[in-house]
N, C-alpha and C positions, 0 to 999 in steps of 0.2 A: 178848483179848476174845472171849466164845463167842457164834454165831450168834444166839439166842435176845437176849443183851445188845445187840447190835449191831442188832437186828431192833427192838426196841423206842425203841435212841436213834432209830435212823431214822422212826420212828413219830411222836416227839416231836416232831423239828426240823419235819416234815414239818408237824405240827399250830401248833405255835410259828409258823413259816413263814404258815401261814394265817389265823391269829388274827393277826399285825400287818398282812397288808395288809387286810383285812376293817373294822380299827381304822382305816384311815387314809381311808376313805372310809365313817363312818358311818352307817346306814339307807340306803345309796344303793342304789337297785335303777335298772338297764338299760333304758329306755326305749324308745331306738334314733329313729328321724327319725318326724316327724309329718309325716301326710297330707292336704290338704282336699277333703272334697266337699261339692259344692252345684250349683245348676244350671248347666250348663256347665265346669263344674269335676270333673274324674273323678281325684282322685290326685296335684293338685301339689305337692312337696314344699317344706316349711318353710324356708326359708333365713333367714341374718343377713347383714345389707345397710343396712352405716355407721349401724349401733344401732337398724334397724328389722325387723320381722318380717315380712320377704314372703315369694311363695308361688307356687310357679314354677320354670321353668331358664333358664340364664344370667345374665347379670348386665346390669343395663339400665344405658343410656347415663349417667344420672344421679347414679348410684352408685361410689363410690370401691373400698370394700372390702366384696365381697361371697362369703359362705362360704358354703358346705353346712355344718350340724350335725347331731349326734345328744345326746339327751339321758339325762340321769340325773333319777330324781326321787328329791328326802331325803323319807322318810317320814314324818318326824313334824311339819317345816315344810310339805310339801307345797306344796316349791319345784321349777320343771324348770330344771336348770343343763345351758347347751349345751356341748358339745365341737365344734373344728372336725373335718370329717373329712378334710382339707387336712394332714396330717401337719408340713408348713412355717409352715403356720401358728401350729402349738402350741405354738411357744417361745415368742409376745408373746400370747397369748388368755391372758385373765382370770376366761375360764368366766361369763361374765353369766348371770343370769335370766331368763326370760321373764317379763315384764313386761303389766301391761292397765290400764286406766283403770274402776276399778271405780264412780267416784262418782256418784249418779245423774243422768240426762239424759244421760253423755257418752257420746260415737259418734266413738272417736277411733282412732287407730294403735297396734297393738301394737307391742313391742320389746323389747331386752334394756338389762339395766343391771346393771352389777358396783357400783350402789353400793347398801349396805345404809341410808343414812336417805335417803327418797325418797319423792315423793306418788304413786308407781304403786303397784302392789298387785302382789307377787310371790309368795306365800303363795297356797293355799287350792285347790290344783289336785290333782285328783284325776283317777283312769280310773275309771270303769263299762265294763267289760268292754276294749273297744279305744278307745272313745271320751273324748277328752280334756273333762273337766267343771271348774266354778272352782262350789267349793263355798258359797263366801260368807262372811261372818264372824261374829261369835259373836252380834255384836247386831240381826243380821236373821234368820239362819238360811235366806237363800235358797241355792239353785242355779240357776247359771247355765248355758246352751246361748249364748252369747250373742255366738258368733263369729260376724263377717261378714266378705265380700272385696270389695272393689272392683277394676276393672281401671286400671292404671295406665298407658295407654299404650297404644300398636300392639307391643308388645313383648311381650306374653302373660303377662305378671307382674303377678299381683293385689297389692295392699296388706292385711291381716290387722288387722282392725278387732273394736271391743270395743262391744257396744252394750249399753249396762246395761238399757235399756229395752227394747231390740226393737223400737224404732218405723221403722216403710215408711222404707223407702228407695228413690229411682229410679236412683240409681247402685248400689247394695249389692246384694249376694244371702247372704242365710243360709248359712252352711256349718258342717260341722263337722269338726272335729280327730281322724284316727283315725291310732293305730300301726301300721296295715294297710296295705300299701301296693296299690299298683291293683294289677290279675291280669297284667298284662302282665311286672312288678317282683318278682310275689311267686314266691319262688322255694321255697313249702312243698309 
């Protein structure tokens, strides 16, 4: 086989090669861990915590099984499916959703759920530059900013809340969802 032949098969497999793993994780682009800020909140990162989404380090008393993740988002569902970043963990993780309670009036807990028919709302999440947005559905056509936190405790772990409304909160503060992570972490 003359160089030129052999230069080419290597070309091919190479591209074959990339074309099947590209196929095996559809429109999925890299996300990486989400950030919150809001008052008093500079940069806690997102964690999963026994099917809830809080927001924070370490794992509070209450909680069984609590992981760091990073996420992927499918493009055309405009779903975020987590990874643990726990390497031990990845043999029993099911890659859940992040999860929000879109219906109106609610002001409840976010979280993830691996199950596809469910009354959460896992669809409709978008970035605007670094900022994590829930675009809304086809028959309002709103967009949402609509993340809050609360603190959970003496533990320094907020809870990750969805408020359709936006209304006052004396426990809650506004936050929002960024891929940035604080200057301390960011290592560009």
């Amino acid at each position: 086989m003359g160089p030129q032949i052999s230069l080419v098969l290597f070309a091919f497999l190479a591209c074959s090669a990339f074309t099947k793993a590209a196929d095996a994780v559809p429109n999925a682009m890299p996300v990486g861990t989400l950030y919150a800020y809001g008052q008093n909140i500079s940069g806690l990162p997102l964690f999963y915590a026994d099917g809830l989404a809080l927001l924070g380090y370490g794992q509070p008393e209450d909680i069984s099984e609590a992981v760091n993740v990073t996420f992927t988002s499918n493009t055309t569902a405009t779903t975020l499916k987590s990874s643990p970043n726990n390497t031990a963990m990845a043999t029993n993780w099911t890659q859940p959703l992040l999860y929000i309670d879109a219906t109106a009036g609610s002001f409840t807990e976010a979280g993830f759920t691996s199950l596809t028919n469910t009354s959460y709302t896992t669809t409709g999440f978008s970035f605007w530059g670094r900022q994590l947005m829930w675009l809304g559905n086809s028959d309002d056509g709103s967009v949402g900013r609509s993340f809050w936190a609360a603190p959970r405790g003496k533990d320094g772990v907020w809870s990750l809340l969805w408020n359709s409304d936006n209304a006052a909160s004396e426990i809650a503060v506004p936050i929002v969802l960024k891929r940035q992570p604080p200057p301390s972490l960011d290592k560009n």
